[in-house]
N, C-alpha and C positions, 0 to 999 in steps of 0.2 A: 430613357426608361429601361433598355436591355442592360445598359452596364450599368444600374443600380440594382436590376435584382440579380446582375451576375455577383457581384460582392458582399449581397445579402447572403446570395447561396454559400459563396467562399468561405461566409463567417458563418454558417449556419453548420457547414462541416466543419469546419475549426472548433467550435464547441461540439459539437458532436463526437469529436475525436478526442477528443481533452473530457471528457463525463467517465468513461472509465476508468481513467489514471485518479480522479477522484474517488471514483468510487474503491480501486484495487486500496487506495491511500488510505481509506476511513478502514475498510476489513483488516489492513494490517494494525491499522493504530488499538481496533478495537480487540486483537489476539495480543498483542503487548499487554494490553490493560489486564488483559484477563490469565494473563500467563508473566504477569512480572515477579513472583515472586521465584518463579522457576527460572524465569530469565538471570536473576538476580544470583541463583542459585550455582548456577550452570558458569556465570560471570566467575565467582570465583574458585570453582574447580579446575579451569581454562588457565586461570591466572597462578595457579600453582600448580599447571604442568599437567592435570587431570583429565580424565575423560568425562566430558560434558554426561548429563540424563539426556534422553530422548522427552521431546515436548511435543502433543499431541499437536498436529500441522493444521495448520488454516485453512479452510471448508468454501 
């Protein structure tokens, strides 16, 4: 009985620890979505040598 809820626990913090890296992953994906045309912008002044725009940073 002890070493099955010790592995519960184990797995309980294992997800536990891994829910912010999802959640950091969806904020970034949702400042992409919402900033790709400047991303997109920024992409090719980079690539012809340019100084990128400043994009307002993720909250």
């Amino acid at each position: 009985m002890g070493k099955g809820v010790c592995n519960k626990c184990g797995a309980a913090q294992t997800n536990r620890n891994r829910r912010p890296h999802q959640r950091v992953k969806s904020m970034v994906l949702e400042w992409t979505a919402l900033h790709q045309e400047e991303l997109l912008q920024d992409w090719q002044l980079c690539k012809n040598m340019q100084t990128p725009f400043t994009i307002e940073p993720l909250e």
